[in-house]
FISETOR-453713 format. One record per residue (C-alpha): x, z, y; residue in three letters. Coordinates in steps of 0.5 Angstrom, whole numbers, plus 2048, in hexadecimal, padded with zeros to 3 digits. Last residue first. Layout:
FISETOR-453713
X, Z, Y, residuo
X, Z, Y, ALA
...
This chain:
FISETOR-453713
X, Z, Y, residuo
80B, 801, 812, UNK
80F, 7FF, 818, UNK
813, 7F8, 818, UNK
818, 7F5, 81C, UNK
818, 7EE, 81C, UNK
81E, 7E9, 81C, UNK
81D, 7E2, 81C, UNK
81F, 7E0, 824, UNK
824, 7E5, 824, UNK
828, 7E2, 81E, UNK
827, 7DB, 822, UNK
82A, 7DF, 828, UNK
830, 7E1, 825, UNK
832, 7DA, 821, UNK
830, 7DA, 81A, UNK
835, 7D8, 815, UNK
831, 7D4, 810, UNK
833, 7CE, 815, UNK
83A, 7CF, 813, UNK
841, 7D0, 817, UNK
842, 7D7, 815, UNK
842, 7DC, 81A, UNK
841, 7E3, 814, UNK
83B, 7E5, 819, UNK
83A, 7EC, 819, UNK
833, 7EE, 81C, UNK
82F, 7F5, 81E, UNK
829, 7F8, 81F, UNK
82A, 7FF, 823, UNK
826, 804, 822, UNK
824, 80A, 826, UNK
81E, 808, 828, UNK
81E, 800, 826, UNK
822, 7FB, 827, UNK
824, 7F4, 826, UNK
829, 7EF, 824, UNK
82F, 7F3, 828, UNK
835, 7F0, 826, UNK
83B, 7F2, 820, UNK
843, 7F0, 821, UNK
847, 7F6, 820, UNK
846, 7FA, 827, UNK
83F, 7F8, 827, UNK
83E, 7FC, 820, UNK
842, 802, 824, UNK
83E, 801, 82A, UNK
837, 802, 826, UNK
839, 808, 822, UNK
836, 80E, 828, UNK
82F, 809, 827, UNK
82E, 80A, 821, UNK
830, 803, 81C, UNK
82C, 7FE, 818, UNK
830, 7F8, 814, UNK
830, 7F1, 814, UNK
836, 7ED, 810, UNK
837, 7E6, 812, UNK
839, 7DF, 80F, UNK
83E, 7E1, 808, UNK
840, 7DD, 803, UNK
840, 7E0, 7FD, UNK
83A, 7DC, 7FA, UNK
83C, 7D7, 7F5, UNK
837, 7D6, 7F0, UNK
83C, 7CF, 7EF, UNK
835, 7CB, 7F0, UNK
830, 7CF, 7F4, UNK
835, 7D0, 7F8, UNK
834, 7D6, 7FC, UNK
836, 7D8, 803, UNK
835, 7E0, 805, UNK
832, 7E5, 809, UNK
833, 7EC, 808, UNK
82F, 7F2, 809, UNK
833, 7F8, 80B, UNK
834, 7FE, 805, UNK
83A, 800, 807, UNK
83F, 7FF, 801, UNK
83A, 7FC, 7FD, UNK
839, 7F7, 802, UNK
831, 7F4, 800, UNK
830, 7ED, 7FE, UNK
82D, 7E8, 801, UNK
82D, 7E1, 7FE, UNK
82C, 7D9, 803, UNK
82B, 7D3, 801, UNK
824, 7D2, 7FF, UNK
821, 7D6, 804, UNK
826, 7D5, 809, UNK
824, 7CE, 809, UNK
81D, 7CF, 809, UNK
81E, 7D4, 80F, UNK
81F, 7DC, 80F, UNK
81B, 7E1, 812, UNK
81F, 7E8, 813, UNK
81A, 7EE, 812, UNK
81C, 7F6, 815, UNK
81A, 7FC, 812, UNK
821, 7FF, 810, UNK
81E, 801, 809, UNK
819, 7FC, 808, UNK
81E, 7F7, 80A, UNK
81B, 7F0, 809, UNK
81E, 7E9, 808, UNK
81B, 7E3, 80A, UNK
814, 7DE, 809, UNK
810, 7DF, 80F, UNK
808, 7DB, 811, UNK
806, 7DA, 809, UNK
7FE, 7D9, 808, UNK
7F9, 7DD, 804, UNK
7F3, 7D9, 803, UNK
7EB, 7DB, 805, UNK
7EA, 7D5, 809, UNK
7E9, 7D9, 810, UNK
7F0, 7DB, 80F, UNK
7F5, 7E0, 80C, UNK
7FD, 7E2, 80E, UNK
803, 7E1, 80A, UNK
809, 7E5, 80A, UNK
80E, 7E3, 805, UNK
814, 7E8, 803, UNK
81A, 7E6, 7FF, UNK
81C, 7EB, 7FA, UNK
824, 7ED, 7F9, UNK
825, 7EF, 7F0, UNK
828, 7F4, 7EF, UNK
824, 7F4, 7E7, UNK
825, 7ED, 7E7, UNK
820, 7EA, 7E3, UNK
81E, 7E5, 7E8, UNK
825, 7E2, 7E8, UNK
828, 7E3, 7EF, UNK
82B, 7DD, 7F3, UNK
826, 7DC, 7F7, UNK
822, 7E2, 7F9, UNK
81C, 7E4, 7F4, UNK
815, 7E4, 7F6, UNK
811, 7E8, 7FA, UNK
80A, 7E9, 7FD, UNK
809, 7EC, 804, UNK
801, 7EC, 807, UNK
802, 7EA, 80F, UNK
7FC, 7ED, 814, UNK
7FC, 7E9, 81B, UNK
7FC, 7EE, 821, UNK
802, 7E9, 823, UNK
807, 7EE, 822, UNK
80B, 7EA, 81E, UNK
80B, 7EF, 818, UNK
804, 7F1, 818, UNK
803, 7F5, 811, UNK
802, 7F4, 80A, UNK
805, 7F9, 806, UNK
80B, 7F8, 801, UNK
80E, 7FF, 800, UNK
809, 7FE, 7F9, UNK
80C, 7F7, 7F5, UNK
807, 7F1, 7F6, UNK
800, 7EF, 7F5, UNK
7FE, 7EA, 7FB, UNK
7FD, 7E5, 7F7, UNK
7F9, 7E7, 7F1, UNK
7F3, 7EA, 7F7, UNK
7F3, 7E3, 7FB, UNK
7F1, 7DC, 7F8, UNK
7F0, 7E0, 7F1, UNK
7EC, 7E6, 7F3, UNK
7E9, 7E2, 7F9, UNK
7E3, 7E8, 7F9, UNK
7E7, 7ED, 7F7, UNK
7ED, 7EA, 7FD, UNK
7E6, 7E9, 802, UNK
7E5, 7F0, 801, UNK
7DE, 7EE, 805, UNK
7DA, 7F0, 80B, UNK
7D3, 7EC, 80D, UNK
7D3, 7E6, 810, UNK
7D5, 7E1, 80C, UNK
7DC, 7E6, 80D, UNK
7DE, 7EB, 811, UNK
7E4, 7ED, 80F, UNK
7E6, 7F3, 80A, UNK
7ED, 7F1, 806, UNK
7F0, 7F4, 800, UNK
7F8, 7F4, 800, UNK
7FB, 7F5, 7F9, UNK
801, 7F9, 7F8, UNK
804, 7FA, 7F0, UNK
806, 801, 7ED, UNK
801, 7FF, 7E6, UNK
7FB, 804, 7E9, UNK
7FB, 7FF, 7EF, UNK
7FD, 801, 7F6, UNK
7F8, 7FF, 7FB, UNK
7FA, 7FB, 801, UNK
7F4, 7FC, 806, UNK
7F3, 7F5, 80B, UNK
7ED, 7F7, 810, UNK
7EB, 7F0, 813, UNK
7EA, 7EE, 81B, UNK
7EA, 7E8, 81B, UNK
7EE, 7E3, 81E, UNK
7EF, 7DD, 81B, UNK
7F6, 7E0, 816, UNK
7F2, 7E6, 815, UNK
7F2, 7EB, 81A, UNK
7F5, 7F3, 819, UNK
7F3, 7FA, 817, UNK
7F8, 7FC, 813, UNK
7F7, 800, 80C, UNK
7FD, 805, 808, UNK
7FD, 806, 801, UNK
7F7, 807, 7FD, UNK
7F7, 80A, 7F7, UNK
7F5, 809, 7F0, UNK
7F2, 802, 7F0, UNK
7F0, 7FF, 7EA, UNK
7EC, 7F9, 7ED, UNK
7ED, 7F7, 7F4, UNK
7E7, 7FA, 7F9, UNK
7E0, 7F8, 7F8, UNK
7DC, 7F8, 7FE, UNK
7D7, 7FC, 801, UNK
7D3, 7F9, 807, UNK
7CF, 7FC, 80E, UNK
7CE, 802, 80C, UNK
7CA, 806, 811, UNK
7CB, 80C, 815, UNK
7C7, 80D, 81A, UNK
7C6, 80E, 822, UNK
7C4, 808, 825, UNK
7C9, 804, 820, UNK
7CF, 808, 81D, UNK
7D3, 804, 818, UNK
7D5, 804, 811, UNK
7DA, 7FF, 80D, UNK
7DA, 802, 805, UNK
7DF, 801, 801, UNK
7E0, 800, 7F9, UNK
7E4, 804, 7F4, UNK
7E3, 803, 7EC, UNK
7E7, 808, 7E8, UNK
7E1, 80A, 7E4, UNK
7E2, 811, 7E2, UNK
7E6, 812, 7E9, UNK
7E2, 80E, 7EE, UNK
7E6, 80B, 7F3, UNK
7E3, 80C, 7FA, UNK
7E4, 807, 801, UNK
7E2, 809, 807, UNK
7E1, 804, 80E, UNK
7DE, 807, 815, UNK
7DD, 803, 81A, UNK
7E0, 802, 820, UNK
7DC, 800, 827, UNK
7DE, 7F9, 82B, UNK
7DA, 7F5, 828, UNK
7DF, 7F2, 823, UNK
7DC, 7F3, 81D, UNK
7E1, 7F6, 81A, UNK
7E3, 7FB, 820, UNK
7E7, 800, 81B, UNK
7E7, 806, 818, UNK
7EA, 80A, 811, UNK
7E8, 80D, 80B, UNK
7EB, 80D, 803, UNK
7E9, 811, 7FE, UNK
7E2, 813, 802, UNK
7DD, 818, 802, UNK
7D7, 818, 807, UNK
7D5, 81B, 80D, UNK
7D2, 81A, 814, UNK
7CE, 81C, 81A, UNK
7D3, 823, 81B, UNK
7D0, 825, 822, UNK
7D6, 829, 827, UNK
7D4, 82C, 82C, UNK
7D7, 82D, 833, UNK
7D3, 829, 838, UNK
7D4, 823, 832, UNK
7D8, 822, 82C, UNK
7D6, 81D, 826, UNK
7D8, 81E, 820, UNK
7DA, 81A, 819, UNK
7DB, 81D, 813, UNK
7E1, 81C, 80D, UNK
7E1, 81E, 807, UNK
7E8, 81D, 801, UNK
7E7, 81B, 7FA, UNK
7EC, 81D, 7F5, UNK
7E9, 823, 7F5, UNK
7EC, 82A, 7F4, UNK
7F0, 82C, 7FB, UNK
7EB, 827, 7FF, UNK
7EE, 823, 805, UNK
7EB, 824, 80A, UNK
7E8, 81D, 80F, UNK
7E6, 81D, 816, UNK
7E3, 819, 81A, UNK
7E1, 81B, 822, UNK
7DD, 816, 825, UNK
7DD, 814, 82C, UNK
7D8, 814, 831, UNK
7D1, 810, 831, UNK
7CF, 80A, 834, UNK
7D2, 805, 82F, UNK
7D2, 808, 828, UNK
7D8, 809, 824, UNK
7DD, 80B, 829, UNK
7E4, 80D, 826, UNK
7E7, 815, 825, UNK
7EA, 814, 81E, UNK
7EE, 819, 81A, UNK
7F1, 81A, 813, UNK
7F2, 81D, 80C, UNK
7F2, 824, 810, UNK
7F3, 829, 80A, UNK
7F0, 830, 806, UNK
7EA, 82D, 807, UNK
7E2, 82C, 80A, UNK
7E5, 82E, 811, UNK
7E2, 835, 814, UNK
7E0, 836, 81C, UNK
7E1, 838, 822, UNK
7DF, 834, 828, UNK
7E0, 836, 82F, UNK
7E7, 839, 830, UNK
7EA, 839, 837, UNK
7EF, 836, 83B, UNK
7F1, 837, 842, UNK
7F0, 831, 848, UNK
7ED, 835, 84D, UNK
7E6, 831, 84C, UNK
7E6, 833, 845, UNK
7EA, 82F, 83E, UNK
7E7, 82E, 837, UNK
7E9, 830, 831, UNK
7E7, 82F, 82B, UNK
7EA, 832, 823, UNK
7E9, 830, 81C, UNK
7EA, 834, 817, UNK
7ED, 833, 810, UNK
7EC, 836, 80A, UNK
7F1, 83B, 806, UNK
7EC, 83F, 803, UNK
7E9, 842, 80A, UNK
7EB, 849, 80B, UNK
7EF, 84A, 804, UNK
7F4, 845, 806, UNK
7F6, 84A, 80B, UNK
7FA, 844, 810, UNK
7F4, 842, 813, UNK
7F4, 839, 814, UNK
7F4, 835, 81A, UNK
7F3, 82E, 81D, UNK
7F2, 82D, 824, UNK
7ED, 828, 828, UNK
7EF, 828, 830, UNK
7EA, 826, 834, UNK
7EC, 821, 83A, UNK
7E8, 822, 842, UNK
7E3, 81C, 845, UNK
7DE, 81F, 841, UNK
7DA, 81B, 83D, UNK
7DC, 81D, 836, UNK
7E2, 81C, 831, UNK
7E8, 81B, 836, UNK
7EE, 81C, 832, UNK
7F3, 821, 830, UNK
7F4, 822, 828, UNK
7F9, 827, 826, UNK
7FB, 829, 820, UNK
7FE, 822, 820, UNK
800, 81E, 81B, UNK
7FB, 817, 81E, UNK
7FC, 811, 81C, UNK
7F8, 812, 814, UNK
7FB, 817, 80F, UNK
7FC, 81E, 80E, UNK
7FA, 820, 814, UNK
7FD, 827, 816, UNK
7FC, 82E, 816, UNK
7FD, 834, 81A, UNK
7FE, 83B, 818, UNK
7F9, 841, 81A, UNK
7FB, 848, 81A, UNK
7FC, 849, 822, UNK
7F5, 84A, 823, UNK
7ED, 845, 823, UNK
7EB, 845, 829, UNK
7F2, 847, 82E, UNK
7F5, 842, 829, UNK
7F1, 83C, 82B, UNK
7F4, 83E, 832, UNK
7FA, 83E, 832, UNK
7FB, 838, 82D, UNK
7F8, 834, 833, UNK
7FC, 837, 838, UNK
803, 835, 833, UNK
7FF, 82E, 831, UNK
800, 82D, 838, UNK
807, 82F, 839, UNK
809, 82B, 834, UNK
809, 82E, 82C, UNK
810, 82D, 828, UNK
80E, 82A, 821, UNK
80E, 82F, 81B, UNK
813, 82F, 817, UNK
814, 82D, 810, UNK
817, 831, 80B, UNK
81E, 830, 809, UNK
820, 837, 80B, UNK
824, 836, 811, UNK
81F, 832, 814, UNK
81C, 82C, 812, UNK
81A, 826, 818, UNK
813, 821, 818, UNK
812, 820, 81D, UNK
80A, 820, 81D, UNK
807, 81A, 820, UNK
803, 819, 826, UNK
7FC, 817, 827, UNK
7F6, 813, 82A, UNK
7F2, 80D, 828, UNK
7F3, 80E, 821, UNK
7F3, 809, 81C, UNK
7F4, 80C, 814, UNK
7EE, 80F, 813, UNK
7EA, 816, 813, UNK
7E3, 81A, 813, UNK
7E0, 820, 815, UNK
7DF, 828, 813, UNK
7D9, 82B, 80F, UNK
7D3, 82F, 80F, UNK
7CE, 834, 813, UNK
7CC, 838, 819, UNK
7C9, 836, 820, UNK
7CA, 83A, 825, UNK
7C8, 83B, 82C, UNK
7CA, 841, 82F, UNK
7C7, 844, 835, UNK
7CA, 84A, 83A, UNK
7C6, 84C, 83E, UNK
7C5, 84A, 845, UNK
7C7, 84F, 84B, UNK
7C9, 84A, 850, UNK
7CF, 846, 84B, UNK
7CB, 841, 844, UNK
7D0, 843, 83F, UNK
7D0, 83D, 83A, UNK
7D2, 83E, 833, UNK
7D7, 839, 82F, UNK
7D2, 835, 82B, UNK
7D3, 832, 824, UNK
7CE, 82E, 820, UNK
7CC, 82B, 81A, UNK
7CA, 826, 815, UNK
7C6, 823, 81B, UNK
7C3, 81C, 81B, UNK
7C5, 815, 81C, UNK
7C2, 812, 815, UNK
7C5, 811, 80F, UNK
């Protein structure tokens, strides 16, 4: 699709010495596309009140001024509303949008009489005068009753970023994102499509983000991708790839590198028995493939494991690990309570998958502890039913004997922590408001970690 105009919304310019007032306006359709990176934003906190209900976030002081001004156009009887998906859950998007110096802000809202617009979304701009004051300059209705998500990314060299945004649709399965450009205070919208799944990222390496979106159809069930990039002005798909068969959802996508440093998109998809698989777009024979379809047997079948397990950069490298899982020595893989080992392994230029980590990993404390060969095959985890820490313990693969405790980790607040320091527990690592902590039972074995090797292989992991 060419670069072209769908439509475009102008704030009016007064020209000041006796010049009439003259609007320019050029009317039509929809609203901007979404993802899962974002360049700016912040996150909703997400409180309850009295009632049970969420709260809305406490504004600053700027969102304050810039509410102020949105509701001296559109009244009082306007509630915001947040991304639900992507980086960015604020209602208010403050960033540099056009080639002036000063920051724009985009605000999400909706008209509280339903009957006025449906229930539909808008979109608000504002943009700051030379004394520093807000005040609106583009107004305009969104393509749903939600935002999915939004994006603001160079996609083309030369010109300003461009706004995505994607709506969720009340009635349809598929969502619909556009792009726009904003410039002297318009906003052209140059590209629209539909899409299950969307996201952006620098795939080529060329300094610019392309555009990635992927839809399953329903009758057939047959999902593929689509890897779109702005060049001189157009649209244009660079591939489509098949993504996973049987796909009912995706769960959650990391832009990251391969294991020889390319940039790769790795997007776990739930499968339609319950189970994750991880479909990885590179570039690849010179065009953009799924290399996990494409290997189906060398990739695709081993990154499937139980959903919770995403793939994420565990160490920190900017490297993308995919989890597998297996059952921890001393469990049948029959038992129901059965304590998973975990495998992170990272894909090279040979197309394989190979294993960097093997240990125990807490989803639910998010944290992963890596253990040795030794430890492996000598060592079971249990959880502490009384309070819920995770112990380590010897086993003994001929006796089955495995109540031999080595150590016990935990994560407590902040106000706990000189309590447990009190009973013997040490500061692994930390992270906001928790602490990650450790008990060791002090047996003379060399299974019984010291301090600083426990540190060396614990890693902190956020989903």
């Amino acid at each position: 699709m060419k670069y072209a105009i769908i439509f475009r919304i102008c704030k009016p310019s007064l020209k000041r010495k006796g010049a009439d007032l003259k609007v320019k306006k050029f009317l039509s359709a929809v609203i901007t596309a979404a993802v899962c990176f974002m360049l700016a934003g912040c996150s909703i906190n997400e409180d309850l009140g009295d009632d049970g209900l969420l709260k809305a976030p406490m504004m600053t002081a700027q969102q304050k001024e810039i509410h102020e001004a949105l509701t001296s156009v559109t009244g009082s009887e306007i509630v915001l509303k947040y991304p639900k998906n992507g980086d960015n859950r604020s209602a208010f998007v403050i960033q540099n949008i056009d080639d002036e110096p000063t920051e724009e802000a985009i605000v999400f809202y909706q008209h509280t009489t339903v009957d006025k617009d449906g229930g539909t979304v808008y979109v608000n701009i504002l943009d700051q005068d030379t004394s520093g004051q807000w005040r609106s300059v583009v107004d305009f209705k969104g393509l749903g009753a939600e935002v999915d998500r939004i994006f603001i990314t160079p996609l083309e060299k030369g010109k300003t970023p461009s706004i995505i945004i994607g709506y969720q649709a009340i009635s349809s399965a598929l969502n619909t994102f556009q792009v726009y450009s904003y410039d002297e205070e318009c906003l052209d919208t140059v590209y629209n499509d539909n899409y299950t799944f969307l996201t952006v990222m620098d795939l080529n390496n060329d300094g610019f983000y392309n555009i990635f979106k992927a839809s399953i159809d329903s009758e057939s069930g047959v999902t593929q991708g689509f890897v779109i990039e702005q060049d001189k002005g157009e649209f244009k798909t660079l591939a489509k790839v098949n993504m996973s068969e049987y796909t009912s959802s995706f769960s959650r996508c990391v832009e990251g590198k391969t294991a020889d440093g390319k940039e790769a998109l790795f997007i776990d998809v739930l499968k339609t028995d319950g189970d994750l698989m991880t479909d990885i777009i590179t570039e690849s024979y010179g065009t953009f493939q799924n290399v996990a379809t494409v290997f189906k047997e060398k990739i695709s079948e081993k990154t499937k494991r139980p959903s919770g397990y995403n793939a994420l950069d565990v160490d920190g490298d900017g490297i993308c690990e995919i989890p597998n899982v297996k059952t921890v020595t001393g469990y049948d893989d029959s038992d129901s309570l059965r304590m998973l080992l975990t495998t992170w392994s990272s894909f090279n230029s040979n197309y394989t998958l190979k294993a960097k980590y093997t240990g125990y990993y807490s989803i639910n404390d998010g944290y992963f502890f890596k253990m040795n060969s030794d430890m492996i095959k000598g060592v079971t985890v249990k959880t502490d039913e009384k309070t819920g820490e995770t112990v380590f313990y010897k086993y003994d693969e001929k006796t089955k004997k495995d109540d031999n405790e080595l150590f016990r980790i935990n994560v407590v607040n902040n106000s706990e922590y000189e309590n447990y320091r009190a009973l013997g527990y040490m500061l692994i690592s930390e992270q906001g408001q928790l602490k990650y902590v450790v008990k060791r039972s002090g047996v003379d074995d060399p299974l019984c970690l010291k301090l600083d090797d426990i540190k060396k292989s614990f890693y902190i992991v956020n989903q």
